[in-house]
N, C-alpha and C positions, 0 to 999 in steps of 0.2 A: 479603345475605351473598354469596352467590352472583356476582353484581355486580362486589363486589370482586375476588373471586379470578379473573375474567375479565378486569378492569383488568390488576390485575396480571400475568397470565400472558401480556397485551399488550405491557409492558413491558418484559417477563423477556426473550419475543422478539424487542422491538427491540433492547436490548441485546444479546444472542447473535449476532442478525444485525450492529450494526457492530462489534461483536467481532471475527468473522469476517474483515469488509471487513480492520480494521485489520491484523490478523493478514497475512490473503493479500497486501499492501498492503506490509509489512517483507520476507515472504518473496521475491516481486519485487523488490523492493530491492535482495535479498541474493545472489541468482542473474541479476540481468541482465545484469552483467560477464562471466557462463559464456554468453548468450542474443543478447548485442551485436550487434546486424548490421552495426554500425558496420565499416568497414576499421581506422582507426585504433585498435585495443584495448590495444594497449600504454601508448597516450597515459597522462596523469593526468588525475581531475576536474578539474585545475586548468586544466590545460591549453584540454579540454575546454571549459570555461566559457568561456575567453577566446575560445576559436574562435565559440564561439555568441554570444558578446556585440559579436565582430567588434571585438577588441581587438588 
């Protein structure tokens, strides 16, 4: 019995840990446009893209 409940609270932890990742992972997302070190910040992702894809 014991066993299990150590499985599982393996488990519990891994999920909590990529919880986390994911979380932290949206918040960057969401604040990088405030964080940019790019010059260009006014640009649009679209724009952006194009520059990187060297279109």
């Amino acid at each position: 019995m014991n066993d299990e409940k150590e499985k599982y609270s393996l488990i519990d932890w891994i999920g909590s840990a990529i919880g986390f990742i994911v979380i932290g992972f949206i918040i960057f997302i969401l604040i990088w446009p405030l964080i940019d070190p790019t010059p260009n910040k006014s640009s649009s992702l679209k724009e952006n893209i194009h520059q990187a894809t060297g279109q």
